[in-house]
C-alpha positions, -999 to 999 in steps of 0.1 A, spaced: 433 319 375 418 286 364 380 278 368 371 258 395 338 242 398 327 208 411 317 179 393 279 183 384 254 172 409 226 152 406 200 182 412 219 200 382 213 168 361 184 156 368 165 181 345 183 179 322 181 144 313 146 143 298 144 151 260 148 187 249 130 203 218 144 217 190 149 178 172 175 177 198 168 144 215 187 130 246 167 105 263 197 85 273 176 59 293 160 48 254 199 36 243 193 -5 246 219 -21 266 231 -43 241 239 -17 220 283 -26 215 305 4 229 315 15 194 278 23 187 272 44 221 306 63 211 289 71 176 256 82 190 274 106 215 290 124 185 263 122 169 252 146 198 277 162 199 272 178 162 240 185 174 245 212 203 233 246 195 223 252 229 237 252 262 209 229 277 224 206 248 256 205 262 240 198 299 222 167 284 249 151 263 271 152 295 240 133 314 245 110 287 283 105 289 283 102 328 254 79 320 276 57 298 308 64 318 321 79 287 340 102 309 367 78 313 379 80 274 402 108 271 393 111 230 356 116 239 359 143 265 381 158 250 361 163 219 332 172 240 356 204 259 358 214 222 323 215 215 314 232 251 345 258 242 347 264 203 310 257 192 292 267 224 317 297 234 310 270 268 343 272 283 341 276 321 318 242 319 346 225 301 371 238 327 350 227 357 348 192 344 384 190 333 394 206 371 371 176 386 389 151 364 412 128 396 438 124 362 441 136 336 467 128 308 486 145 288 464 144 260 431 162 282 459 186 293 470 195 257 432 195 244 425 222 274 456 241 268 443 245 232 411 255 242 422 281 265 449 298 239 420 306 214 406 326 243 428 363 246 413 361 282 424 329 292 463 329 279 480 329 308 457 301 319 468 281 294 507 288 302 497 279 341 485 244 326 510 241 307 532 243 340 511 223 360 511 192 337 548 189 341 549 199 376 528 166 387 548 147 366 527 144 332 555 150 311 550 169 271 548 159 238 546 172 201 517 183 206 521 209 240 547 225 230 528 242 194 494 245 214 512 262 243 533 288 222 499 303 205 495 315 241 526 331 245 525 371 249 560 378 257 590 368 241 608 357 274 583 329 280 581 320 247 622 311 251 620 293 273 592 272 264 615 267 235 645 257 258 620 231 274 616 216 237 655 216 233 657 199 264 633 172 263 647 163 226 611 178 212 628 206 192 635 182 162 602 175 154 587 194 123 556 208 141 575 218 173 601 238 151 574 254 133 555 267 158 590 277 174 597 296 139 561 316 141 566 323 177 602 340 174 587 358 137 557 372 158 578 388 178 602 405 150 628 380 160 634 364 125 670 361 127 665 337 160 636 318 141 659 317 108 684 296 133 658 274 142 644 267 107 682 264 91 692 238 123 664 214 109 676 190 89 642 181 76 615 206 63 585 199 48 566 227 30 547 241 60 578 247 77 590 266 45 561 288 45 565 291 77 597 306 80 587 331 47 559 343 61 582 356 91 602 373 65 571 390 47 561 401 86 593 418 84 588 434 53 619 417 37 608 404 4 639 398 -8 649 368 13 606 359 9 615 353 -25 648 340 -25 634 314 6 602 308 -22 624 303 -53 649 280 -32 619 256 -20 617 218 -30 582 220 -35 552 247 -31 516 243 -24 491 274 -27 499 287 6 533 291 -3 526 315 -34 494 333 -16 522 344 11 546 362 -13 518 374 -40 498 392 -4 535 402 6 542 420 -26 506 437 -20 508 443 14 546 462 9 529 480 -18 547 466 -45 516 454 -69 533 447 -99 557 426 -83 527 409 -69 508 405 -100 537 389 -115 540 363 -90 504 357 -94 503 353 -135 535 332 -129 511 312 -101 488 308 -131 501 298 -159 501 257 -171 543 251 -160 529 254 -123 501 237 -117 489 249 -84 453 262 -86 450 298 -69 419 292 -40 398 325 -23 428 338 0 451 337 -32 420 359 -49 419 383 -25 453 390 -22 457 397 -63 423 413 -62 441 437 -39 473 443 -63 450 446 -94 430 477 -77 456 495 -66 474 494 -104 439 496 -121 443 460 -139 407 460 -146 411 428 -173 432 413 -146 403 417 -126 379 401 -146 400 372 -152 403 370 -112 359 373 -114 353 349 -142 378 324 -125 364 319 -91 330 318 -115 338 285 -136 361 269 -112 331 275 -82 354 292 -56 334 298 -25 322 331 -31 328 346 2 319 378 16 354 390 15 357 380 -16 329 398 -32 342 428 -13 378 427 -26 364 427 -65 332 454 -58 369 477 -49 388 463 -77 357 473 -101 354 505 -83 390 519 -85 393 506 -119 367 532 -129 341 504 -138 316 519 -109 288 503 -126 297 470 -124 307 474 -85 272 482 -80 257 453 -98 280 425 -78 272 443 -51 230 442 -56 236 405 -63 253 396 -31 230 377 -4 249 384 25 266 416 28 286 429 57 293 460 77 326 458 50 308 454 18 283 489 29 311 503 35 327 494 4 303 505 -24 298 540 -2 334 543 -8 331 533 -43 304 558 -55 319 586 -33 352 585 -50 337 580 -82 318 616 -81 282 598 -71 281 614 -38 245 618 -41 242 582 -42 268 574 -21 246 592 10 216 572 -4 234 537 -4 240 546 34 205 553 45 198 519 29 221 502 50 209 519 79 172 509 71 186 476 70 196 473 103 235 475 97 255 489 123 284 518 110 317 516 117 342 547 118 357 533 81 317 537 70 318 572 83 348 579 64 335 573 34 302 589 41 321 619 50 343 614 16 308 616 -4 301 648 11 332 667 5 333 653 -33 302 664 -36 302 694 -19 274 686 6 286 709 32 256 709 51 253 673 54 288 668 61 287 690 93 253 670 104 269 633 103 304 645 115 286 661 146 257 628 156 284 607 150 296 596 186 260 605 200 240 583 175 266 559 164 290 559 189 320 562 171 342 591 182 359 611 152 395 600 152 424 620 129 406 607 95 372 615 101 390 653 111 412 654 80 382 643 57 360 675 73 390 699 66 391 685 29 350 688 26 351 727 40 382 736 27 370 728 -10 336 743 -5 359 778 8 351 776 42 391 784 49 383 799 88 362 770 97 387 743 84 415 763 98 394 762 132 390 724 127 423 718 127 428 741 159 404 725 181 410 694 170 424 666 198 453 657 177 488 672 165 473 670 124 494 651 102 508 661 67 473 647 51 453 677 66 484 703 61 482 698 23 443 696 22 443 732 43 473 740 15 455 731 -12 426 749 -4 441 776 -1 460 783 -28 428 776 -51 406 808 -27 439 830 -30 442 827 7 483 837 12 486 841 45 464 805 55 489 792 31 518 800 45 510 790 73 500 752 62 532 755 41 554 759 75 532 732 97 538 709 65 575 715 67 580 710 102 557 673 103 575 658 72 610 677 70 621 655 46 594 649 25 608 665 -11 573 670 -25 568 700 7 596 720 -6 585 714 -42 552 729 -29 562 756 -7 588 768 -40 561 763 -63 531 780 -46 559 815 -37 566 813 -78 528 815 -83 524 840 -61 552 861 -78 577 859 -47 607 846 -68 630 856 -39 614 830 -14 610 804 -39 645 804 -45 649 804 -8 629 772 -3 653 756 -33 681 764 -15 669 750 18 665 715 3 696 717 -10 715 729 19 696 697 40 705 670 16 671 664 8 668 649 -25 636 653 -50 620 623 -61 610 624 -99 571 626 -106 559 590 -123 530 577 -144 523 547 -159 501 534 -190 495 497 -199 489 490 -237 483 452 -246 490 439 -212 523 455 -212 534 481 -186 553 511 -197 567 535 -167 580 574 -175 595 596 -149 601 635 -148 628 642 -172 635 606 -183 641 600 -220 649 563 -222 618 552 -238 624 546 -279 597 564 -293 600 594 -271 597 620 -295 564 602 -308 553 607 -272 564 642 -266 549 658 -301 517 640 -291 518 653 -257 524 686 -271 495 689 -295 473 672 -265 483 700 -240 482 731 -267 440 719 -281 437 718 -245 447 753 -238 425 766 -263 397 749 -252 389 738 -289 361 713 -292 371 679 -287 365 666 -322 390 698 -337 419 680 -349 415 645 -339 426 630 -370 457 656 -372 466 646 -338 467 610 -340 471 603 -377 500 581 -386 513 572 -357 490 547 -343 504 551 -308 479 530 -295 477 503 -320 506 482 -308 537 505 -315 549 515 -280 
């Protein structure tokens, strides 16, 4: 329902007129009379930028009633913004607009915004919405986009849409554009593909409007075919197809785009969004010069350095195997968040400084910085690569009662990992049994794993059936399950599990790797013999896995192994 309060009385006010402190200074009665109206208007936004407090708010509207600066539409409705989005003020802003005899359309679409950046006041903003053209005030351009950010169905959303067809509204850019997002938000991108291809007109936002549905979908195909099609792009056009490629996990597409984005043909400079996108791409491949490039960018061209920022290159230094340098960005951040704690943790842990990992969070406790259940994650991720089995158990148990965070299936499956590796196999095993979930194929294979390293057949077999039955066709299970009976010696049921996969048409994916020499990528798969210099590779390999096997010291034959080939000076 919509607020309701009555207009301010004069007992309310009357305290509230007299200057306040904090250099805030209101004494309205001090503003000469001959002072012209466009002056008065200034000072009131003058005040306006300086509420920090709701007694702030209370004065300034002394002021304006003062003034009768209530009666200009452009002035209250700046000062429901301030009372709404700088104060977090609203209901005051909805009692005065409720008191208001009139109100045009343009108070009506300045409180409609208001109310859809609240998720508790949504439907109040539809029920405006309504209500304006049910006494007759009639919508414009601007309605119809503020109203469908507060749309939570689809069914309302379509018809506010029919509404725009109707009143002839549908053909302007920013009305089709927020139609576009609307129909994309909820999975409909062939209906907001109609819209977009029915406009004759489109300017770039409506472009990366209608691509950014398409990346929502997951279909970067017709992303990049829209992007590659487009008259003209701006950053936000080429930060929304670099983050798709990242986001569909397909990073060296994305890095691609990005070096494309780069180059001198272009000419659109990448800003902190398009950073953190790449930054994302380049850990997850390891493009550690890629990532310095990204650092020593946002350096020289003085991209604000925000906090999300610094956290998206302390992971990029981290899982690029440069742990050192995480830690240094990280000391030299001012402001760090819940994120960027839980960041390094995670950075150390998976690094093998568990040890330190455990230390860097009781720092951030001392601090005063709340956990979250990703911090515990990685707190529990130090223990178990470190094989602090005792501390594991102790923050897995205080961690609802001290932090408040109940364990969900991750903070399960990373206790499993941390007991099964230390050989605890009847107390992981009993982990999984009492825990509240069905366990996923993540703590099947951990339980697997651990048990084929402690000889533990029959816990094994076990894991290996659960594992078949929660990803049935997952080729890598039946790989396992025939690999771990061959170890065994139990030919009979490894050929068995062969035959199953087989028999259900599921097909084995090859086993990849990649290496980059010179900024190049190079890709080999199981069994594939495309590459030129294969034999190089494979006598190489060869020699690599027999000094291996002997366990020779690792300067025995270094010259003999790598001698004339140069494999790594530029021949690949």
């Amino acid at each position: 329902m919509l607020c309701s309060f009555s207009r301010a009385s004069s007992k309310i006010l009357h305290p509230l007129l007299k200057p306040n402190s904090n250099n805030f200074h209101c004494n309205y009665h001090n503003f000469p009379l001959q002072k012209t109206p466009f002056d008065i208007e200034d000072s009131f936004l003058a005040l306006l930028k300086k509420c920090s407090h709701k007694n702030h708010i209370y004065q300034t509207h002394g002021f304006m009633l003062h003034r009768a600066l209530d009666q200009d539409n452009f002035l209250l409705s700046q000062f429901f913004h301030t009372c709404s989005s700088s104060m977090g003020f609203v209901n005051y802003a909805c009692s005065i607009f409720t008191s208001n005899p009139n109100p045009n359309i343009y108070l009506y679409n300045t409180m409609i915004s208001v109310f859809s950046k609240q998720q508790y006041l949504l439907k109040d903003a539809i029920f405006l919405y309504k209500q304006a053209r049910a006494i007759g005030v009639y919508h414009d351009t601007y309605s119809i986009p503020f109203v469908l950010n507060a749309v939570t169905c689809l069914s309302t959303g379509s018809q506010i849409h029919c509404e725009a067809i109707i009143t002839g509204l549908n053909n302007n850019i920013h009305v089709a554009s927020s139609v576009v997002r609307m129909y994309s938000s909820f999975g409909c991108v062939s209906d907001a593909r109609k819209v977009f291809d029915e406009m004759h007109d489109r300017d770039v936002g409506l472009w990366n409007t209608m691509i950014t549905g398409y990346v929502k979908a997951r279909d970067m195909d017709t992303a990049k075919y829209l992007f590659d099609n487009m008259p003209e792009k701006n950053v936000v056009s080429w930060t929304t197809i670099i983050a798709g490629y990242a986001q569909g996990n397909q990073f060296s597409q994305s890095i691609g785009v990005f070096r494309e984005m780069t180059s001198a043909e272009v000419g659109v400079k990448p800003d902190e969004v398009t950073m953190l996108a790449a930054l994302s791409a380049c850990a997850h491949l390891g493009e550690l010069e890629l990532g310095k490039w990204i650092h020593n960018y946002t350096i020289k061209h003085r991209l604000r350095r925000t906090v999300p920022l610094n956290n998206a290159l302390i992971d990029m230094y981290a899982k690029s195997g440069s742990v050192k340098k995480a830690v240094e960005l990280f000391e030299c951040m001012e402001t760090r968040s819940v994120v960027t704690w839980s960041t390094i943790i995670s950075a150390l842990a998976v690094n093998g400084y568990g040890r330190e990992a455990l230390n860097m969070f009781s720092r951030m406790e001392m601090v005063g910085i709340r956990p979250n259940s990703i911090t515990l994650i990685a707190v529990l991720s130090a223990c178990s690569h470190a094989g602090l089995v005792e501390e594991g158990r102790l923050y897995f148990k205080i961690m609802e009662e001290k932090y408040g965070i109940s364990p969900d299936i991750r903070h399960y499956g990373c206790m499993v990992d941390l007991l099964g590796r230390a050989g605890y196999l009847d107390e992981a095993a009993n982990v999984i049994k009492t825990m509240p979930f069905e366990a996923n194929a993540a703590i099947w294979g951990s339980l697997l794993s651990a048990a084929r390293k402690q000889g533990h057949v029959e816990l094994g077999e076990q894991a290996l059936q659960h594992l078949a039955e929660v990803e049935p066709h997952n080729s890598g299970n039946y790989s396992l399950v025939s690999n771990t009976y061959a170890a065994l010696g139990r030919w009979s049921e490894a050929r068995v599990a062969r035959k199953i996969m087989r028999d259900t048409g599921v097909k084995k994916l090859p086993g990849g790797s990649f290496i980059k020499v010179k900024n190049r990528v190079y890709y080999f798969y199981s069994g594939d013999r495309s590459h030129f210099q294969c034999e190089r590779i494979c006598r190489i390999l060869s020699q690599l896995n027999k000094v291996s096997k002997m366990g020779l010291h690792e300067d025995w034959g270094y010259e003999e192994l790598l001698d004339a080939d140069n494999l790594y000076e530029g021949h690949l």
